[in-house]
C-alpha positions in Angstrom: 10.6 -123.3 -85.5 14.1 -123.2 -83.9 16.4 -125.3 -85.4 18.1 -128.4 -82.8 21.5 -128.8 -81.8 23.6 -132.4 -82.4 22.8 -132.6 -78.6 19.4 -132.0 -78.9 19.2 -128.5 -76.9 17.6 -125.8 -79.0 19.6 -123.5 -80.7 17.9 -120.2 -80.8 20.7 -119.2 -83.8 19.3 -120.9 -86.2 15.6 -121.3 -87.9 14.7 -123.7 -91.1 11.4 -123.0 -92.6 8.6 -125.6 -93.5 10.9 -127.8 -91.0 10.7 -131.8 -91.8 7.8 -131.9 -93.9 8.5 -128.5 -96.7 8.7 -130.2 -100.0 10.4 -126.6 -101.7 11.6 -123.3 -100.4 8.9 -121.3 -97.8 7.3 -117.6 -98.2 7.5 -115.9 -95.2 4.6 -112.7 -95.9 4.1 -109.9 -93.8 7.6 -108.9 -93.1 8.2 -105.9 -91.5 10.5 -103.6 -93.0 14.5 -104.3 -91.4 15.8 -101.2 -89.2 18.9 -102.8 -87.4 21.6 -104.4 -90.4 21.2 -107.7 -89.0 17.1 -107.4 -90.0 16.0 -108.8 -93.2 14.7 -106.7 -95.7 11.1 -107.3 -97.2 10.5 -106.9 -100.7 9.5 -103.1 -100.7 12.6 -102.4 -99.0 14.6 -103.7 -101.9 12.4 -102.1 -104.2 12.9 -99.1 -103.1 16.9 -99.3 -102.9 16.4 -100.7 -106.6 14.4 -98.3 -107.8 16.6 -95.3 -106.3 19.8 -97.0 -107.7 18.0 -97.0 -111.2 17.5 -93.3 -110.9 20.8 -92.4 -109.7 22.5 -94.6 -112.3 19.9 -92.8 -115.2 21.1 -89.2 -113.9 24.7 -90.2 -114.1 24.5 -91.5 -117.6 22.4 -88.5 -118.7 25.4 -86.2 -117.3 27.9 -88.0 -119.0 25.8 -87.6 -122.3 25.4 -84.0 -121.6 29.4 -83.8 -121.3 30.0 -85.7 -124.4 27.8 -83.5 -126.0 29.8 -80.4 -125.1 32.9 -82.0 -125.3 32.4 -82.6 -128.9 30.8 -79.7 -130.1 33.9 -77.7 -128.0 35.7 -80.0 -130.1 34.2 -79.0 -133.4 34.2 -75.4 -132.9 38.1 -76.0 -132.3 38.6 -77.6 -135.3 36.3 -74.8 -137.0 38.3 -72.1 -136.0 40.6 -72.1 -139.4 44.6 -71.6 -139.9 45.3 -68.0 -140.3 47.2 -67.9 -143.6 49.9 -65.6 -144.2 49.2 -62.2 -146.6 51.3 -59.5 -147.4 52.6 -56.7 -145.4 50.2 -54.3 -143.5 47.1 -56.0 -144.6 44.0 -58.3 -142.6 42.8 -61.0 -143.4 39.7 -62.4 -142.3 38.8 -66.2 -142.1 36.2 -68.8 -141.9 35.4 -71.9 -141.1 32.7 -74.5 -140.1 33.6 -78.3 -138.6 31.7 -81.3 -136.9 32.7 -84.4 -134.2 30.6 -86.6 -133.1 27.3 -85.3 -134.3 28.2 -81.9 -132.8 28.9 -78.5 -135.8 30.8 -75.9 -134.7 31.9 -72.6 -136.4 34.8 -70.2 -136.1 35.7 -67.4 -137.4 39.7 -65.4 -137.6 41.1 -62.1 -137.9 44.9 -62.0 -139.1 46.9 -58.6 -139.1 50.3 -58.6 -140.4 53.1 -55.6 -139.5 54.1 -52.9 -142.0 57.7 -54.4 -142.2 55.9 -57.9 -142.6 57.8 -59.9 -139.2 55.1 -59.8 -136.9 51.6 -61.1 -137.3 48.8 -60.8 -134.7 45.8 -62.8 -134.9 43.0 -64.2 -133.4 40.0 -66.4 -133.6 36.4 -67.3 -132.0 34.8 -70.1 -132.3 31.1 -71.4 -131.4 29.6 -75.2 -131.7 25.9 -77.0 -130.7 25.8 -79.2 -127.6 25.8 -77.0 -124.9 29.6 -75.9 -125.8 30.6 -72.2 -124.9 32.8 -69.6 -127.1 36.2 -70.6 -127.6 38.6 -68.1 -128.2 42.1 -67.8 -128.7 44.9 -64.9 -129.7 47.9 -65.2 -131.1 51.5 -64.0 -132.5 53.8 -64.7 -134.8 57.6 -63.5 -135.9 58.8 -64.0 -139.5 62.6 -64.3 -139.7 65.2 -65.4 -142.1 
């Protein structure tokens, strides 16, 4: 029933449930589900919006798992792609390595050429990990000078 003014006039703003008599809070069953946002929301209703929020929150944390994944296993094929080390004039010199972050391994290989005159290397390196990672590679090029 509508709740009554000071003045005693109704005042259709208001409603207590159970009125004088409730001895504890009231159930209201057989609500129908709120359109406008002043209308309550029944219990399937919030359900629902729980339930979908649950999901949504369960995708996001299975994305950021997938991007930690690859993160680290880009990571370890970094770290797997080995210093070059210097060798003598004209010659190659080929290089391996294998690495792990976080659970991910990664493995990376390098190919080193170094000039005829010795002052200019050229090298480069490709490297591959688990977790989803893709190839990494890289080139570089060095100058010797006294």
């Amino acid at each position: 029933k509508y709740d009554t003014n000071a003045d005693g006039t109704t005042n259709y703003n208001s409603v207590t449930m159970g009125g004088s008599n409730a001895t504890g809070p009231v159930t209201v069953h057989n609500v129908a589900p709120g359109v406008a946002g002043t209308d309550a929301v029944n219990v399937n209703q919030l359900n629902a919006t729980s339930a979908g929020l649950n999901n949504r929150i369960n995708a996001l944390g299975d994305k950021v798992d997938a991007n930690t994944r690859m993160l680290s296993g880009g990571i370890a094929a970094s770290a797997a792609m080995a210093v070059v080390t210097p060798v003598e004039p004209g010659r190659y010199h080929v290089s391996g390595a294998v690495a792990g972050y976080n659970g991910q391994a990664g493995i990376g290989f390098n190919l080193l050429k170094r000039s005829e005159n010795g002052q200019t290397t050229l090298h480069a390196g490709v490297g591959w990990a688990t977790g989803g990672s893709k190839a990494i590679v890289r080139v570089g090029f060095g100058f010797s000078f006294d």
